[in-house]
MDAnalysis code that builds the backbone (N, CA, C; Angstrom):
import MDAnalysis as mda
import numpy as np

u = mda.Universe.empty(570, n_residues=190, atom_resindex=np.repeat(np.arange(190), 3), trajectory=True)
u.add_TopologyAttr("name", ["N", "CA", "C"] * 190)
u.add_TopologyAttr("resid", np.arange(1, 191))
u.add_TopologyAttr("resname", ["UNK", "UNK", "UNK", "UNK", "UNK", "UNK", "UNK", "UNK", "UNK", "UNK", "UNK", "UNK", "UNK", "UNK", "UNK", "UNK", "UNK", "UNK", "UNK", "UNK", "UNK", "UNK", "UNK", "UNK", "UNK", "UNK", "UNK", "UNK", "UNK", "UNK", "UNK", "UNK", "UNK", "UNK", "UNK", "UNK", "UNK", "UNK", "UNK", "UNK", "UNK", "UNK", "UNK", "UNK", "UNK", "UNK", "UNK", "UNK", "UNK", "UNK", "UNK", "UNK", "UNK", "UNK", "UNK", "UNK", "UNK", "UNK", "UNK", "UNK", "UNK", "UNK", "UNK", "UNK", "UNK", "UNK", "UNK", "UNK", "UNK", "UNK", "UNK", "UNK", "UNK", "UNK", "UNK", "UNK", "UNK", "UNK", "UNK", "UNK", "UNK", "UNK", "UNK", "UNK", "UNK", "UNK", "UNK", "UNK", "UNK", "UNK", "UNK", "UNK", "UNK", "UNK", "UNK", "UNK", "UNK", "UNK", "UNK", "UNK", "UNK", "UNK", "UNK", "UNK", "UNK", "UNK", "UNK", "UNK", "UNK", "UNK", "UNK", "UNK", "UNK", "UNK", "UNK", "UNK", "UNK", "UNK", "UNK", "UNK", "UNK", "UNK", "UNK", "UNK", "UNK", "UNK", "UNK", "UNK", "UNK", "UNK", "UNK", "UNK", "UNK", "UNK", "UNK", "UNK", "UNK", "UNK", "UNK", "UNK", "UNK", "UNK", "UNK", "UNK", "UNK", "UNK", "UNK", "UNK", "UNK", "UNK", "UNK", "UNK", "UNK", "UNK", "UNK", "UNK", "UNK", "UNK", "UNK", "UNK", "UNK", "UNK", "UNK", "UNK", "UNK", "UNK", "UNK", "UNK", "UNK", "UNK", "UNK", "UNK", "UNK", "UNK", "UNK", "UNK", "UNK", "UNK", "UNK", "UNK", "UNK", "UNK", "UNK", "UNK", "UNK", "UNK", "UNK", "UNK", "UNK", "UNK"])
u.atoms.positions = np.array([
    [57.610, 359.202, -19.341],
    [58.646, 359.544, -18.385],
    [58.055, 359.815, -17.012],
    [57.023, 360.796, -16.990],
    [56.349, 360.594, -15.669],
    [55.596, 359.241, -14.916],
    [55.509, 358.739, -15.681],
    [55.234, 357.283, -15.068],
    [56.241, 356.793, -14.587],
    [57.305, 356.837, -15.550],
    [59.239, 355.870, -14.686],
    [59.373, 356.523, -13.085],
    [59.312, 357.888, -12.808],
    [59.374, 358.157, -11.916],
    [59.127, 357.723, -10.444],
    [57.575, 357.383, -10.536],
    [56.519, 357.188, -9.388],
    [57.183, 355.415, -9.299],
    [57.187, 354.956, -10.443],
    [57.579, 353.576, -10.492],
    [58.890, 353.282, -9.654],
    [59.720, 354.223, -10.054],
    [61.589, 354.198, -9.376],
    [61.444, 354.599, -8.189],
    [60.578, 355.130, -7.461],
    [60.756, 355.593, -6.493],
    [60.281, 354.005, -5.484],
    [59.183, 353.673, -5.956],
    [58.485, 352.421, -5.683],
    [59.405, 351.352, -5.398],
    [59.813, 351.131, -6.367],
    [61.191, 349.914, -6.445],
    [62.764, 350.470, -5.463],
    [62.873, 351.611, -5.199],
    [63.454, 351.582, -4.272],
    [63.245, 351.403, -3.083],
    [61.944, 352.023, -2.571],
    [61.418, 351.789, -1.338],
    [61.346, 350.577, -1.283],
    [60.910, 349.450, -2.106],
    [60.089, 348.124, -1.719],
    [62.208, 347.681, -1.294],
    [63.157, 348.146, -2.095],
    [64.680, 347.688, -1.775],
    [64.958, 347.693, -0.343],
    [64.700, 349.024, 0.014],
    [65.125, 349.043, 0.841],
    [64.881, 348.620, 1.934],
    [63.282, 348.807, 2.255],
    [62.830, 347.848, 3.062],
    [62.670, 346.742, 3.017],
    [63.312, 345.573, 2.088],
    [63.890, 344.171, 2.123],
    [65.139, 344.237, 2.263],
    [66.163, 345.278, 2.183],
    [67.304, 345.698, 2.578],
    [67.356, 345.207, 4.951],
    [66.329, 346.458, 4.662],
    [66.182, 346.318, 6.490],
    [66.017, 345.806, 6.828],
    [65.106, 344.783, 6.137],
    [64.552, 343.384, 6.979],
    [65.825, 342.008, 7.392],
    [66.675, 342.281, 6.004],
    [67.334, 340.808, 5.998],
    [68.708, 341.715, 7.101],
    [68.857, 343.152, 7.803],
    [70.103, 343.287, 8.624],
    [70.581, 341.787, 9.558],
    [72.204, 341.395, 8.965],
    [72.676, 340.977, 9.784],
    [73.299, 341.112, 11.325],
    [72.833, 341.032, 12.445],
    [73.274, 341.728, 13.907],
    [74.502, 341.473, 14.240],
    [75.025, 342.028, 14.745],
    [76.861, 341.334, 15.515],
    [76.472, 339.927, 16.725],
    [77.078, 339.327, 16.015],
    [76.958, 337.946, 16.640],
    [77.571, 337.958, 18.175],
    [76.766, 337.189, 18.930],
    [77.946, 336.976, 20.306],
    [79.477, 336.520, 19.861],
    [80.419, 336.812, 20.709],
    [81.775, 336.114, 20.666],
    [82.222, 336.679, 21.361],
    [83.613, 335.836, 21.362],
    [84.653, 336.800, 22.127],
    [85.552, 336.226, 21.723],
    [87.310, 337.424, 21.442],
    [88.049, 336.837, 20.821],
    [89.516, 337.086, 21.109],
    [90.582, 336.553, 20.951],
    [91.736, 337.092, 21.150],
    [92.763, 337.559, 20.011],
    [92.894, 338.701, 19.773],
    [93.913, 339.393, 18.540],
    [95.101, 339.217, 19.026],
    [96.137, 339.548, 18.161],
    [97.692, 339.734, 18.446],
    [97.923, 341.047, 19.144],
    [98.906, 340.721, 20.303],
    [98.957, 341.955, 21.281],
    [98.628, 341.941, 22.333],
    [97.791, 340.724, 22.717],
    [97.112, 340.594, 23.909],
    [95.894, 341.360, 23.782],
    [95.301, 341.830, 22.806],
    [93.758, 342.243, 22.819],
    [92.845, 341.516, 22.683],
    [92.243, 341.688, 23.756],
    [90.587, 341.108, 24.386],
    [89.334, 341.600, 23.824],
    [88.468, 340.778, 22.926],
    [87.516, 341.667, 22.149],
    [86.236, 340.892, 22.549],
    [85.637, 341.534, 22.723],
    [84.127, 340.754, 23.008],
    [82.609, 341.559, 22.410],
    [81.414, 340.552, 22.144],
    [80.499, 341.434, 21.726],
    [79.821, 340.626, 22.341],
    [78.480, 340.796, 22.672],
    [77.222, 340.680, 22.760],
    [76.173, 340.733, 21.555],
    [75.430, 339.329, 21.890],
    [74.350, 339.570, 20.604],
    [74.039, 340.692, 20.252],
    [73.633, 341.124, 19.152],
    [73.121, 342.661, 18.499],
    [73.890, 343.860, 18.742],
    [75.333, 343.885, 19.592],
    [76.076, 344.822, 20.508],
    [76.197, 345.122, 21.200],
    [76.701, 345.642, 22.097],
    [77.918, 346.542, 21.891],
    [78.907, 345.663, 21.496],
    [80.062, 346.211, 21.197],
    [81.230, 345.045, 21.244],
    [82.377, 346.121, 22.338],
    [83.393, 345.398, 22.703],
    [83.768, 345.813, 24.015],
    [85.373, 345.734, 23.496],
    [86.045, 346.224, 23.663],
    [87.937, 345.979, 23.137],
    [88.813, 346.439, 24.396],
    [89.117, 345.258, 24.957],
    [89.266, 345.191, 26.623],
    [88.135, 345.291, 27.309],
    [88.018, 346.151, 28.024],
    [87.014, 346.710, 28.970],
    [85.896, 347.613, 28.581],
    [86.660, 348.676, 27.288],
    [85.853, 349.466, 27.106],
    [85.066, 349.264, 25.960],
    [83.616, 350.090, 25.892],
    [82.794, 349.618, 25.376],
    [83.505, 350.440, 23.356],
    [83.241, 349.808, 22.674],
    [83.689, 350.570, 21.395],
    [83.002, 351.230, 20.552],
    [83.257, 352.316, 19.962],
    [82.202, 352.769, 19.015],
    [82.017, 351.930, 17.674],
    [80.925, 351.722, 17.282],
    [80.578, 350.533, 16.448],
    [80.234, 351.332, 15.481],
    [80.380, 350.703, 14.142],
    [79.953, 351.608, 12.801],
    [79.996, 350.521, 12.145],
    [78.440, 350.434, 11.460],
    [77.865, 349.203, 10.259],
    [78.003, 350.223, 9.116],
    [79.202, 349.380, 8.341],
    [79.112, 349.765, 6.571],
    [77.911, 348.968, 5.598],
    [77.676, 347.751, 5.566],
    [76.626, 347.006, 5.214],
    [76.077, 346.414, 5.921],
    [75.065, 344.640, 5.468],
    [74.752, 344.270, 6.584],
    [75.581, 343.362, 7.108],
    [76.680, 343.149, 6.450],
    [77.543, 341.833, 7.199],
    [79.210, 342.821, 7.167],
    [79.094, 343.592, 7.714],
    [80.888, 344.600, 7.872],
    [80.252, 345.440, 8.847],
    [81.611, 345.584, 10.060],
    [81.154, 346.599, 11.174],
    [82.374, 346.380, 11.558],
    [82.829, 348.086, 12.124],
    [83.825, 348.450, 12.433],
    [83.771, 349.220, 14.064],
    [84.762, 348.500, 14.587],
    [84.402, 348.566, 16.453],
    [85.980, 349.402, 16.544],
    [86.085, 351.125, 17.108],
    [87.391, 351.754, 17.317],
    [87.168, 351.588, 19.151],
    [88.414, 351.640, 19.076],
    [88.925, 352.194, 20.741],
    [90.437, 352.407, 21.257],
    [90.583, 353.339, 21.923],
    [91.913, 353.369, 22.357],
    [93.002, 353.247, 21.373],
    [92.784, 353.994, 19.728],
    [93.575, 353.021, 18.707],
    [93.713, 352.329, 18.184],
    [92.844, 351.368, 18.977],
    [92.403, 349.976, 18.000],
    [91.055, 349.780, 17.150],
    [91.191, 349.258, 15.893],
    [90.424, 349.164, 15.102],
    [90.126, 347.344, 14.512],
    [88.643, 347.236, 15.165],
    [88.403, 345.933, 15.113],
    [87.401, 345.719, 13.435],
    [87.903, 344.917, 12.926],
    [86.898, 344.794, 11.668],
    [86.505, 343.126, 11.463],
    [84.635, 343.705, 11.869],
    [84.042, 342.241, 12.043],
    [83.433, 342.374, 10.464],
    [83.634, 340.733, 10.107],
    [82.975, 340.363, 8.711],
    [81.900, 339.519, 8.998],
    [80.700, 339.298, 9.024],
    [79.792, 337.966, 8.936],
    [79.846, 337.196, 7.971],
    [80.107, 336.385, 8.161],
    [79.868, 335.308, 6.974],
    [78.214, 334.785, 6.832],
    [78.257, 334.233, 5.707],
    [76.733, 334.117, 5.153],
    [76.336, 333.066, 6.142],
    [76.933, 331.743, 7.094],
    [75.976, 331.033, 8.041],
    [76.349, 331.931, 9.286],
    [76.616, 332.926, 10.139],
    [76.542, 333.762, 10.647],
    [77.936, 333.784, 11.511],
    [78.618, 333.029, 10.957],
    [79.916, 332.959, 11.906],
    [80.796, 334.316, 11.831],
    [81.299, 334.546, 12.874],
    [82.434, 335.818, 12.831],
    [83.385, 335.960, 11.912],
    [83.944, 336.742, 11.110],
    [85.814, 336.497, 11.495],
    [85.726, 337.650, 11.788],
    [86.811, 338.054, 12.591],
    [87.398, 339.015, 13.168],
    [88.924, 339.080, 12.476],
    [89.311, 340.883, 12.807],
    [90.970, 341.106, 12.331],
    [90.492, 342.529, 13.180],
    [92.044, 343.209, 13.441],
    [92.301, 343.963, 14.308],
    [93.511, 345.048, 13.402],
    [93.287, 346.466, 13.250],
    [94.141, 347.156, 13.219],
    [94.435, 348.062, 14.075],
    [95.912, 348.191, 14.487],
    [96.464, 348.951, 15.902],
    [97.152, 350.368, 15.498],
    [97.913, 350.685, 16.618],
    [99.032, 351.600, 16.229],
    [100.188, 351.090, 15.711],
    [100.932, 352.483, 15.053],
    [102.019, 352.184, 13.821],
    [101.741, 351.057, 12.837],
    [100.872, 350.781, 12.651],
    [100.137, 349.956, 11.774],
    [100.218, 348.539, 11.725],
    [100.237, 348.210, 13.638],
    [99.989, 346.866, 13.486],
    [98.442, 345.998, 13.212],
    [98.359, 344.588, 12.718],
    [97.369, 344.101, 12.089],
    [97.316, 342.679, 12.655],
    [96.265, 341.709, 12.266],
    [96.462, 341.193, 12.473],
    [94.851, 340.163, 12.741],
    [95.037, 338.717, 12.379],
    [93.549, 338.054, 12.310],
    [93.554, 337.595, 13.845],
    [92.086, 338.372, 14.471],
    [92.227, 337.419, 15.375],
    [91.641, 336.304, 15.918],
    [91.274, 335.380, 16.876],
    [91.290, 333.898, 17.430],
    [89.926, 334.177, 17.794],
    [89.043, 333.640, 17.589],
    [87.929, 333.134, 18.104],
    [87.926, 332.366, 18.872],
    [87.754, 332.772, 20.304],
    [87.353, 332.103, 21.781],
    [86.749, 331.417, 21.805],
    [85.419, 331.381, 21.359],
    [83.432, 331.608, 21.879],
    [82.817, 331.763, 21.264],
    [82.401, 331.433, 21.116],
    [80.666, 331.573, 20.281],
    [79.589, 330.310, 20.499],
    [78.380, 330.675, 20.667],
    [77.632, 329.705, 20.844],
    [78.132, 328.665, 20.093],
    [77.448, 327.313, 19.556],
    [77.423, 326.143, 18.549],
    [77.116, 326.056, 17.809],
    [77.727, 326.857, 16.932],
    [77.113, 327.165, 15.881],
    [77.761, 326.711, 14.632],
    [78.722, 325.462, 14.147],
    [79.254, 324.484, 13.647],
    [80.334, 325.003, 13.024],
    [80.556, 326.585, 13.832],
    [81.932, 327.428, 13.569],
    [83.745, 326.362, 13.727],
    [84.283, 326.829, 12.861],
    [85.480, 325.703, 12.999],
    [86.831, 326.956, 14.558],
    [86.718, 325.789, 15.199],
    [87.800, 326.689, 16.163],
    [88.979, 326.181, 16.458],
    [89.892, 326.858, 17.116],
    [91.284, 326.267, 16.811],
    [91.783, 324.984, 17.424],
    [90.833, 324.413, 18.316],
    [90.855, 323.022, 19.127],
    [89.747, 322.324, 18.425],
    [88.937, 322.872, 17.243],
    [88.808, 321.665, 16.255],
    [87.533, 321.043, 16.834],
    [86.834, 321.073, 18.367],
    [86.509, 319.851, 18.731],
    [85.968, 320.619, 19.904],
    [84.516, 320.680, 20.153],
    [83.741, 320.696, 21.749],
    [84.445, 319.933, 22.498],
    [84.935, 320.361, 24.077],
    [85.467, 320.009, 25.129],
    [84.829, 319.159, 25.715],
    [85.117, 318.156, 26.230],
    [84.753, 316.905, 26.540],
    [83.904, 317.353, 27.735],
    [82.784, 317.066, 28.556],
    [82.468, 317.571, 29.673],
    [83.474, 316.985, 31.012],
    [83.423, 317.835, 31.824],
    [84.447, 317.371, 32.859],
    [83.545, 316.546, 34.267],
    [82.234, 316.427, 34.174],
    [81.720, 315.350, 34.592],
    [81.134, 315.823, 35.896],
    [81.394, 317.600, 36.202],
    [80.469, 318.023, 37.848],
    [79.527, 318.126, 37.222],
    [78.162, 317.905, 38.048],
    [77.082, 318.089, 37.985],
    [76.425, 319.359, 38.516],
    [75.213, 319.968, 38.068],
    [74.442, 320.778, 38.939],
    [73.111, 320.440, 38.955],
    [72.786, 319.507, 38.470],
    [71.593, 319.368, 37.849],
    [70.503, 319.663, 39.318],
    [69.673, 320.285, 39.092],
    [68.660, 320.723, 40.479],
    [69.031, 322.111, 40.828],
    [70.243, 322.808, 40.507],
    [70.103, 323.637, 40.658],
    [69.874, 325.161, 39.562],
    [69.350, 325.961, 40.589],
    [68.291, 326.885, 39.298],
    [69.114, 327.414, 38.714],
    [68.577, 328.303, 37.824],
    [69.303, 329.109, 36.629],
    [70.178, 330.198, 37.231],
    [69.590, 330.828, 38.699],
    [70.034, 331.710, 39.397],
    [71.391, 331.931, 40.060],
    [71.437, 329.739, 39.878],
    [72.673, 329.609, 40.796],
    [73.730, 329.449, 40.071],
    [74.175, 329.116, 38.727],
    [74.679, 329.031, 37.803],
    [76.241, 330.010, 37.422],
    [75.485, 331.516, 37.780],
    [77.017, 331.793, 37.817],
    [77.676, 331.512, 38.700],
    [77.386, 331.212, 40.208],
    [78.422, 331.214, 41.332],
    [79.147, 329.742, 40.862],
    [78.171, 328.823, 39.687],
    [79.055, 327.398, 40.103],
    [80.097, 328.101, 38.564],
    [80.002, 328.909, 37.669],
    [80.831, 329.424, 36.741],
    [81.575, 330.137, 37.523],
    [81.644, 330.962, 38.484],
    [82.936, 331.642, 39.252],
    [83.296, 330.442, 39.780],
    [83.082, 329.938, 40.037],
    [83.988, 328.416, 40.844],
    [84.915, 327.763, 39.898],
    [84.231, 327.502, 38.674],
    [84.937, 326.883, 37.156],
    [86.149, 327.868, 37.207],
    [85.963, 328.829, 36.687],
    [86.824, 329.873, 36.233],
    [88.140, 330.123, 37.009],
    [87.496, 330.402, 38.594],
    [88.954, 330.083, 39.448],
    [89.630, 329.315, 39.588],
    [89.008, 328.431, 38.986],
    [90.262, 326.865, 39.213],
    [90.646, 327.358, 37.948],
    [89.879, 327.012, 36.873],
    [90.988, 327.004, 35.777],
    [91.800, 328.096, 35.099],
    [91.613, 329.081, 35.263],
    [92.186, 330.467, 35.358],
    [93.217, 330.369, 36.570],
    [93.172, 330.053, 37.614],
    [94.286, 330.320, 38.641],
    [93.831, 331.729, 38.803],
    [92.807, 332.465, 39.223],
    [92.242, 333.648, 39.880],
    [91.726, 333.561, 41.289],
    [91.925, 334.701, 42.152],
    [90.572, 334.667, 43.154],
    [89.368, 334.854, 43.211],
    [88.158, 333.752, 43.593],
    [87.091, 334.137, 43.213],
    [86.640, 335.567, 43.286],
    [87.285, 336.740, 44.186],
    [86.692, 338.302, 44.155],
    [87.128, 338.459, 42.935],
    [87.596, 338.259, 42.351],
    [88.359, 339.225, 40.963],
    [87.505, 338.366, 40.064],
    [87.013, 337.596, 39.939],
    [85.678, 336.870, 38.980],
    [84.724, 337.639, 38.607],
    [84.226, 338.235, 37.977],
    [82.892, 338.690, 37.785],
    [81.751, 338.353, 36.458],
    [80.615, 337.416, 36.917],
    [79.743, 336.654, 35.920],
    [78.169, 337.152, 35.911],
    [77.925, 337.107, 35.072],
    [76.901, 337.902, 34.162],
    [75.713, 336.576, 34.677],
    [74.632, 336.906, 34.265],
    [73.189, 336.139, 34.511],
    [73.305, 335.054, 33.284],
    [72.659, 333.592, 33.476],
    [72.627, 332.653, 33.030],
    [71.745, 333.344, 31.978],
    [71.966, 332.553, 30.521],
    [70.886, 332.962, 29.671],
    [70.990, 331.421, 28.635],
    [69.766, 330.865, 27.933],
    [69.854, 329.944, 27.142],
    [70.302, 330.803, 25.301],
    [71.384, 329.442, 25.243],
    [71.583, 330.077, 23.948],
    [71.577, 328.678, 22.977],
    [70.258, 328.685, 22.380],
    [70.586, 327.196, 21.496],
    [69.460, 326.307, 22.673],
    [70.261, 324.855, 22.910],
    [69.981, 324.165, 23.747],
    [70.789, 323.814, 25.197],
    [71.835, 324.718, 25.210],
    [72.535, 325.030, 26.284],
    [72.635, 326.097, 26.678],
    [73.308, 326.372, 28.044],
    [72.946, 327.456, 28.560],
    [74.268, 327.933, 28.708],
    [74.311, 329.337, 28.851],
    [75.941, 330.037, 28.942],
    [75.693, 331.305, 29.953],
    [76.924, 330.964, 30.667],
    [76.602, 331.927, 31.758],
    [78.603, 333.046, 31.008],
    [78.044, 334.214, 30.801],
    [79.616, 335.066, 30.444],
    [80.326, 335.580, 31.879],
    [82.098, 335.642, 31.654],
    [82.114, 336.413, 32.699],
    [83.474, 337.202, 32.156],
    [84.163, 337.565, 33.117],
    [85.731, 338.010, 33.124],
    [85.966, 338.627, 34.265],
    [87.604, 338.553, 34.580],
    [88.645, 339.031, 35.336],
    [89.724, 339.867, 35.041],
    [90.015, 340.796, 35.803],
    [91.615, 341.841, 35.320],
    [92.375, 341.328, 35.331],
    [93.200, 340.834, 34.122],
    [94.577, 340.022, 33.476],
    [95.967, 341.118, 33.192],
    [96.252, 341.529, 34.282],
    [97.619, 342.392, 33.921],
    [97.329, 343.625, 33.281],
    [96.788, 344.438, 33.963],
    [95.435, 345.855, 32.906],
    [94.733, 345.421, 32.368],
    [94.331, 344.271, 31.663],
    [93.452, 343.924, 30.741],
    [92.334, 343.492, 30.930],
    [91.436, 343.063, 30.333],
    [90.437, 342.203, 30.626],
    [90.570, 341.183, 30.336],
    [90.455, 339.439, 30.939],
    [90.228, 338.493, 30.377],
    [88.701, 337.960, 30.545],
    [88.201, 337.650, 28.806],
    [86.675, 337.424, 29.131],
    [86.671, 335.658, 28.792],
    [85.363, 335.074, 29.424],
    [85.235, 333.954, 29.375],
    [83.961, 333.349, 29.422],
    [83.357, 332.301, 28.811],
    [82.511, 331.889, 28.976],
    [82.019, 330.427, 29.891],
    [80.958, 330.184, 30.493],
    [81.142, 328.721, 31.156],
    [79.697, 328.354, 30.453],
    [79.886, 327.194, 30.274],
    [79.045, 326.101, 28.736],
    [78.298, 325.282, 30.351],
    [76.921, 325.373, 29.853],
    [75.964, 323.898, 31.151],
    [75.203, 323.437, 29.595],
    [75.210, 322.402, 29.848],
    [74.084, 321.624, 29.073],
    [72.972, 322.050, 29.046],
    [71.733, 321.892, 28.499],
    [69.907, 322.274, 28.735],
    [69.805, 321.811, 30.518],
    [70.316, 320.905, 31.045],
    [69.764, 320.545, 32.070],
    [70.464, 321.412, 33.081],
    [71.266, 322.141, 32.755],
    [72.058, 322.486, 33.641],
    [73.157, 322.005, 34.525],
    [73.852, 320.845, 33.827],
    [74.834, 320.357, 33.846],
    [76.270, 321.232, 33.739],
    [77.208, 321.313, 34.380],
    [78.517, 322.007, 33.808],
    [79.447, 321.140, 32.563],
    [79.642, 321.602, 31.247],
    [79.897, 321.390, 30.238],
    [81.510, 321.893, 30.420],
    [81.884, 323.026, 30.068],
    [83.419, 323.694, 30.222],
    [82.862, 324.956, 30.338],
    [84.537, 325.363, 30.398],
    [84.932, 326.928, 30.865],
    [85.480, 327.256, 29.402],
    [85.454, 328.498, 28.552],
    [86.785, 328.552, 27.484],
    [86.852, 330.004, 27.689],
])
């Protein structure tokens, strides 16, 4: 019996720390629930529900629960790392919500189909310059003023590059991403 001991203790430790190793992180996305709620995360976190940032709570390694303002976001990972998202509100509304965004990651989305490129170029220009030509995207196709745009630093994700941004949509936040090719080509806005 004193031997089982030293042994059980062993075999848990070696668990757990293959437990820690394989943690799944909160994937980038961003998404739209029923209600007009705006949900967004950032690789590894925070995740954001509108504007504000949410308190995040991991039950395992693929379940995490994002509160704010009432709302209760519950992210699932799936085993190739794709999102789903669902949303519980006040008086107990619910509800699955829409995946915007996410890198390329052979996730199925509700247009089925990468956006055709719309054919401007940037090619030559640096990584630096990237969001101003994504605030340019965004105001046209949003119907915003470029001041009310605000875009985050180019970063490579994959073999393309994604520059994030968003604008105030009626109190809300609307978030968005703009897609360049590796070369730095403009791809879309979604």
């Amino acid at each position: 019996m004193r031997v089982l001991i030293p042994t059980l203790g062993l075999a848990v430790a070696a668990l757990s720390m293959s437990a820690t190793s394989a943690l799944a992180a909160v994937p980038f996305f961003n998404a739209t629930c029923p209600g007009r709620i705006e949900v967004h995360a950032d690789e590894g976190g925070p995740i954001y529900i509108g504007a504000r940032e949410a308190t995040l709570k991991r039950f395992n390694d693929n379940y995490y629960e994002a509160r704010s303002g009432g709302v209760t976001i519950s992210l699932t990972i799936r085993p190739d790392g794709t999102p789903d998202v669902s949303y519980t509100g006040k008086n107990r509304a619910n509800g699955v919500c829409q995946i915007k965004a996410a890198p390329d990651d052979g996730m199925n989305r509700s247009d089925d189909a990468r956006p055709e490129p719309r054919g401007r170029r940037s090619a030559g220009v640096s990584m630096g310059a990237l969001p101003d030509q994504c605030r340019r995207e965004a105001t046209e196709e949003f119907d915003v003023r470029p001041s009310d745009v605000t875009t985050n630093m180019a970063f490579r994700s994959g073999e393309r590059i994604v520059v994030q941004g968003n604008f105030p949509d009626g109190g809300r936040t609307t978030f968005f991403n703009c897609w360049f090719d590796g070369d730095g080509n403009f791809v879309s806005v979604n």
